[in-house]
Structure formats: C-alpha cells, structure tokens
C-alpha positions, 0 to 999 in steps of 0.5 A, a space after each residue: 204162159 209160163 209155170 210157176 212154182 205155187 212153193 219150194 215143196 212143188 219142186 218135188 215131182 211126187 208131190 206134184 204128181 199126187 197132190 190133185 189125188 190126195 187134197 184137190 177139192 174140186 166142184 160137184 160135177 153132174 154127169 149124165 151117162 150115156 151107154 153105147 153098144 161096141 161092135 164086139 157086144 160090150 158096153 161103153 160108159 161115157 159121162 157128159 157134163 153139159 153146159 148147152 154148149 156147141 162145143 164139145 170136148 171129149 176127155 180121155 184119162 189116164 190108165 189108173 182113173 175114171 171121170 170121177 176122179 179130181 185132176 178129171 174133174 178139175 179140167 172138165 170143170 175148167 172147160 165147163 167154165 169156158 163154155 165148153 161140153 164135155 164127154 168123158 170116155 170111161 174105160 173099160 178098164 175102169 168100167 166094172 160091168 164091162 165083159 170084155 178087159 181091155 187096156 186102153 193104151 192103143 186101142 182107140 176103136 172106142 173113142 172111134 165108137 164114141 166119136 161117131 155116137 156124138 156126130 150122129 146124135 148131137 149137133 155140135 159145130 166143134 169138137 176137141 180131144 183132151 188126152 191125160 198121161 196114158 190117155 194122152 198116148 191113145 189121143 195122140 195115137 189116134 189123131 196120128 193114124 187118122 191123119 187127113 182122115 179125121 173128121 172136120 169138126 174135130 179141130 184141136 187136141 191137148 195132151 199133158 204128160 203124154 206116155 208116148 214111148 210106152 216101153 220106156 214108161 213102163 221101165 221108168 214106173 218098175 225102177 225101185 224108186 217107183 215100188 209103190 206106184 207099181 204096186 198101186 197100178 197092178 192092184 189097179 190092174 188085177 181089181 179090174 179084170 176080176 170085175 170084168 164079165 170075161 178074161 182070158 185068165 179064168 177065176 184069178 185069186 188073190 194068190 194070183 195076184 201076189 205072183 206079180 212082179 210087174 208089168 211084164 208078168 201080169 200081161 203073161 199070166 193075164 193078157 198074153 193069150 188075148 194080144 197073141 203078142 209079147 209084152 215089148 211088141 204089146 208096148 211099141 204097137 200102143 205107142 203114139 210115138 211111132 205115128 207123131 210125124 203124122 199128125 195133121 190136127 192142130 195139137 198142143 202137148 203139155 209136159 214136164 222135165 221132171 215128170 218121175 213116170 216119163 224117160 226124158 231120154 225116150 221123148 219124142 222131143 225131135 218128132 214133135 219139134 218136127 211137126 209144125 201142127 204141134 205146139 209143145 210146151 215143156 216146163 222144168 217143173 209140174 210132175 206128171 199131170 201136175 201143174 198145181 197153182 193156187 194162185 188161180 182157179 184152174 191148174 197151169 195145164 187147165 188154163 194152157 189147154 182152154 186157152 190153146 181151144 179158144 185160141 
C-alpha cells in the first residue's frame, strides 16, 4: 500500500508533521483510567478505550504528548474500528501528579508494569504494541532486549517515525531550522518537571528555564544527578538501535525520507533490512507521524498498521 500525497502542500515535511496537531478533528474517545502502583512508589495513568474486544493494543506516544492529543486518537479511533481495545500508556512525563520525572526514552519498566497489569486482570487472547516517534524508540527497545523472553500473547509491534538513534535526533531537532520545535520541546519539558512531586533540581524558576539552550543543558542543570551519566551516554543507553538485530516479534516500522526531526544518515536502515522479523515501509513523503490522507477515514499509517495486525 503505497503513500500518496493528499496535495502539493503535503510535500511540505513541517505541514505534514503539524497538521493532525493544529486542524485534525477526530472522534470523541471514552477513556477509562486505570492507575497502577509502580514498584518505586509512583503512580502510572493508563487510558482504555474499549470495544468488548479480545484483542488489545497498547499505544505508547511520543515525548511531547499524552492520549488526549489528535494524531493519538486518530489511531486509537482507528483501531477501535478495527475491533481492536486499546490502552494507551501515559507518561509520567505527561502525568502531572506524578512524583517521580521520568523521560520515557528507554526506560521501559513501566510498559513491563502495564503489560503485566493487563495479563493478570484481563483475558485478552492477543496483545499488540503500537510505538510513536519517541514511543516507537521505547517499543522497538523493549521488544529488542525481551528477545525470546517476551510474552506469548503479544504478537505483532508497529512503529512510525521511530527516534531510534537518539543522539542524531537530538542533533537534528537543535539544527537552526528546528528553533521553534526545540523551544516547544524544552517548554514541554520544564512545565513537566515542575509539576512533578519530586525532582533532583529543587524549586526551578522561570529563571531557570531561560538559561536552556538545549537538550544538552536542560539534562545537566535538571537530570544529570538522577541518570549519574552524561548526556551522550544518556542518549546511546535509551537507544533501540543498539538492540534491533534482536527483535524476534513480528513488527512493521513506518518511516519517512523527509521525516525533519529524524538523520536519515543515522537510521538504522541496514539493522532493520537485516532482520527478517522486520517489515519497513519507507516512503519519500509523510513528516514525521504524518501520513495525512483525506482521501479515507484514517491517516496512510493508521491503515498500514491495522492492516499489518489483521494481517
């Protein structure tokens, strides 16, 4: 299944990569919310919307996002549709009573946490793991280090725009022409850990906060005494690139050429094309989480992944 352009403006990567944000008007979801107890005293949301399904998937999205945002519910409503539950894991990055900060890069424990939650209190026959852009980094990371480890009843991953060489992302997202995409991830960023119960850095200001360049000095002046690492090693620890050549499960990854917050240089093309578990469908156009089609219901992506479940 091919992309196809909906018009010449889509060629655009940044309208693209905005436009589900901004003008995407999708449908009214009804989340129930389940909080868990995490094994370090914390507390993690996760939102099901349900349709008396047996199968479930479980939706983890990108860095600057939670489940009420469009392009999450644009795929939630899409696989609803499908006949498929799904559970969308909130991070606590994203989860202002959180008490702990946490970037969600690669540490997976919490969709370990959630995974296990579901296979004791539920009786689904089949599980699936949806990954967006960061999110697709800590999906593709967890399936590569459960290897043949993972649970039986998860039987297919999709991940779009995966962030999989973390380090390269960053650099591309600090180039000059992403200014304004970095100001709105470390605004993201810093309203997140001053809502947070507890962070290294005690009582930051809004003083604080305008001596952020970047990434590099928001993870120093806030996380460095957390991770007791430095940014890069950060970075290459997070990184599913390093573990792709172990993925066993069944997965599809979706991405884009001129995705402007991915290298292109840095994608783990070879790894994937390498693994015979992993099915990549690359496209010359789509942005990052992009895809847009007004030609169906559901975003190219959306019907690439429901297809690869139902597959």
């Amino acid at each position: 299944m091919d992309y196809k352009l909906p018009n010449k403006l889509f060629k655009n990567p940044y309208v693209q990569s905005m436009y589900a944000r901004f003008f995407r008007r999708t449908n009214k979801l009804n989340y129930q919310r389940f909080v868990l107890d995490s094994p370090d005293g914390d507390k993690v949301d996760v939102d099901f919307s349900q349709v008396q399904s047996s199968r479930l998937a479980i939706l983890c999205h990108g860095l600057e996002s939670y489940s009420s945002q469009t392009h999450v519910k644009g795929v939630v409503s899409a696989l609803n549709d499908a006949g498929f539950d799904v559970a969308v894991l909130n991070y606590r990055s994203a989860t202002p009573m959180a008490k702990h900060f946490q970037v969600e890069m690669g540490e997976t424990e919490d969709l370990g946490l959630v995974l296990n939650y579901i296979n004791q209190n539920f009786q689904y026959s089949s599980l699936y793991l949806v990954g967006y852009s960061s999110g697709a980094n800590y999906v593709l990371k967890y399936i590569g280090e459960q290897n043949s480890g993972i649970h039986p009843k998860i039987k297919k991953a999709c991940v779009i725009s995966p962030s999989a060489h973390l380090r390269s992302t960053v650099a591309k997202i600090q180039s000059p022409v992403n200014w304004w995409c970095l100001l709105g991830f470390i605004y993201f960023l810093f309203r997140s850990i001053t809502q947070s119960g507890e962070y290294v850095f005690k009582n930051p200001t809004w003083i604080d906060y305008f001596k952020v360049r970047n990434f590099y000095d928001f993870y120093d002046r806030f996380l460095k005494e957390h991770y007791l690492v430095d940014f890069d090693s950060f970075l290459d620890s997070a990184s599913s690139v390093r573990v792709i050549k172990d993925v066993l499960l069944k997965t599809c990854v979706i991405v884009s050429h001129d995705d402007p917050f991915l290298d292109m240089d840095f994608f783990p093309f070879d790894e994937i094309n390498s693994n015979a578990n992993i099915t990549l469908m690359d496209t010359e156009f789509g942005g990052h989480v992009g895809f847009v089609d007004f030609g169906h219901k559901y975003f190219w992506s959306e019907r690439c992944l429901v297809e690869f479940f139902q597959d």
